[in-house]
C-alpha positions, 0 to 999 in steps of 0.5 A: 513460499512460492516454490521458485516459481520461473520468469517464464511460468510468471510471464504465462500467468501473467498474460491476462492479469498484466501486473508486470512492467518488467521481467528480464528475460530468462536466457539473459538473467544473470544470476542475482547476487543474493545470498543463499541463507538469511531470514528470508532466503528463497522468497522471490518478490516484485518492487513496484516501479517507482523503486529502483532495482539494479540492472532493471529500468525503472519506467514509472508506468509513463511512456519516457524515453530511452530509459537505461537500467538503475546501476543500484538497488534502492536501499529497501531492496538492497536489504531485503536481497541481504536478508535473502530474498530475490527481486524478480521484476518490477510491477505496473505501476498508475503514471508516476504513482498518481492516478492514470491507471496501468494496465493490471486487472484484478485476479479475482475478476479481470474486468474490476479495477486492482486499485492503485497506485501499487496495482501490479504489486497487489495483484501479483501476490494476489496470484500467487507470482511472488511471495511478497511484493514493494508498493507505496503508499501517499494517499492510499495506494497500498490499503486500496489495492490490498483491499481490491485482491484480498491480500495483506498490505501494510504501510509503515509509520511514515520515515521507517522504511528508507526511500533512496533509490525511490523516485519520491514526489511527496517528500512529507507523505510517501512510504514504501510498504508491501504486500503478502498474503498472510500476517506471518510473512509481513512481520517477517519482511518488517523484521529486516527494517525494524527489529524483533516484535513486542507482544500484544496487550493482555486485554487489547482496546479498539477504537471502531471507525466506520469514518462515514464523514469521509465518504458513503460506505457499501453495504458490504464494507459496512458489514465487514466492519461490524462482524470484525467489530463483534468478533474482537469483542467475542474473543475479550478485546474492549471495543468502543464505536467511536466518531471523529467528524472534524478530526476527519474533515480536517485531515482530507483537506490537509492532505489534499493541499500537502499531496497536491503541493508536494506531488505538482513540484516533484513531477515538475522536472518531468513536465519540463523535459518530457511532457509528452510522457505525462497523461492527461490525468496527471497534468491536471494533477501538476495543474491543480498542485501548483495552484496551491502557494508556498504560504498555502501549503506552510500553513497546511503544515502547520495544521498537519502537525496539531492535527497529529497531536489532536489524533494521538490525543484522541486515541491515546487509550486504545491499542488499535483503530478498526476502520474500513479499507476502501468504501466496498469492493473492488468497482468495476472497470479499469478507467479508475483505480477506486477511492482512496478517501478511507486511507488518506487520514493515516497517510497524513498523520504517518500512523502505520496501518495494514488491511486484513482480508475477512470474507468475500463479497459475491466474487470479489474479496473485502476486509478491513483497515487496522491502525496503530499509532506512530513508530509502534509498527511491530505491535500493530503487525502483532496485534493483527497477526493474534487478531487475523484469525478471530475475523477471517471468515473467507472461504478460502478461494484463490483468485 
């Protein structure tokens, strides 16, 4: 637990790392409304700032004008301030959640990307400034950065977590998710939307996905992946290399056509009232998203939906797939916030999935991708808490 740490000692750490888009200031803090008991009583965390929390604006890492504080709390937050928890800020967020990044830089070195879209969330906990953080999730945007500072980020089955209160421009993709910076913690903060946890299978099968047809993997990610392959199979789990060429080709395209769609249209509202908000980076997305057809994107619909079907087929025997994270560490620079391209099948399918931190790569942090099949959220948080400490080789060094 982060020992109330104060706005002013966050705003110190947080000069060089910039993971804040708003902290109130502490002499004109109002004392939160946030109980004094409950399941998560005394934790203090961030809400990336594309989710509402009262009394705090919500600027969506874009230049918009005369943005006024919500009057409510999203509905996650709300539960999570019931359960005890305190929201302290809201974190940087790329333009709109799309890709223009913010100003974050990666605690483990400031002169690497933290990935995005949820960057100032990730980097955050990364730093010891909360104990947890909310970030979202329509392609990759909480596995990558998750995976870029070393810390557990998990998605949920699409649908679990509620999203009023949230500026939602994917309405079939995103998923609000968050980051901690152990296991035990995420199932806590997933015990407030879901319920108590399930227990683990006696003899656990997984399915390893290296996913070389989405793209080329670094020797390190590529590494990670195999030592965590062959710790599991130390410890008892049946392991099984598994390749799913077409299944994975086909899922890219779809959820390429259903993000550019969805995400065009729900940011055309903002390119009528304010385009000079809007970054060159995210008009090309609204250009590229609106090129794509009604009759287009119901056909890619369709096709999500049997590709589902065809994915829980496929992996109906196994309790989890062991895939990568991002295709290496985090890249250096900041005009980009990484590839995404290892996370947008599990976006599109809405399947639940969590990155675990296994070991260091020079001084960056690396891991890999857990994920398990839909609405069985809490078996794959128990699954990864049992099985986190049979692959963490870290060295343990803090950012």
């Amino acid at each position: 637990m982060i020992a109330d740490a104060s706005l002013s000692e966050i705003a110190r750490r947080d000069i060089e790392i910039r993971a804040w888009a708003y902290l109130p200031a502490e002499t004109a803090a109002t004392p939160p409304a946030t109980p004094t008991h409950g399941p998560l009583a005394g934790l203090q965390f961030g809400v990336k700032d594309v989710i509402n929390v009262r009394s705090m604006p919500t600027q969506h890492g874009a230049a918009l004008s005369a943005v006024e504080p919500a009057r409510f709390d999203a509905a996650c937050v709300a539960m999570l301030r019931a359960a005890g928890a305190n929201p302290v800020g809201k974190t940087v967020t790329a333009e709109f959640a799309v890709t223009a990044p913010g100003p974050t830089r990666n605690p483990w070195n400031l002169a690497h990307t933290p990935g995005g879209s949820s960057s100032g969330s990730a980097a955050a906990v990364a730093a010891g400034m909360v104990d947890f953080a909310l970030g979202t999730q329509t392609g990759g945007s909480m596995i990558r950065p998750a995976a870029f500072n070393g810390v557990v980020g998990f998605k949920p089955s699409f649908g679990r977590v509620p999203r009023t209160g949230m500026q939602v421009l994917c309405d079939s993709l995103d998923t609000i998710g968050w980051f901690t910076r152990d296991v035990g913690l995420c199932r806590d903060i997933a015990r407030i939307f879901f319920g108590e946890p399930t227990g683990v299978p006696t003899k656990l099968r997984v399915a390893v996905l290296a996913s070389l047809e989405a793209g080329a993997l670094e020797t390190s990610a590529m590494d990670a992946l195999k030592q965590a392959a062959e710790d599991l199979a130390t410890h008892g789990a049946e392991v099984e290399w598994i390749e799913e060429g077409e299944l994975i080709t086909s899922a890219l395209a779809v959820h390429q056509g259903v993000m550019g769609y969805e995400l065009a249209r729900g940011l055309f509202p903002i390119l009528q009232a304010e385009p000079s908000a809007l970054r060159p980076q995210t008009m090309a997305a609204i250009e590229h998203g609106l090129a794509v057809t009604a009759d287009e994107y119901h056909a890619l619909q369709q096709q999500r939906g049997e590709l589902q079907q065809a994915w829980e087929r496929r992996c109906e025997s196994f309790d989890l797939i062991l895939t990568p994270s991002a295709p290496g560490t985090a890249p250096a620079g900041h005009a980009s916030t990484g590839s995404s391209i290892f996370n947008r099948t599990w976006s599109l399918l809405g399947w639940p999935s969590i990155h675990l931190p296994t070991s260091e790569h020079g001084d960056l942090p690396i891991g890999v991708q857990c994920v398990g099949h839909p609405l069985q959220d809490l078996l794959l948080l128990d699954i990864a808490a049992a099985i986190h400490p049979w692959i963490d080789r870290r060295s343990r060094r803090q950012p």
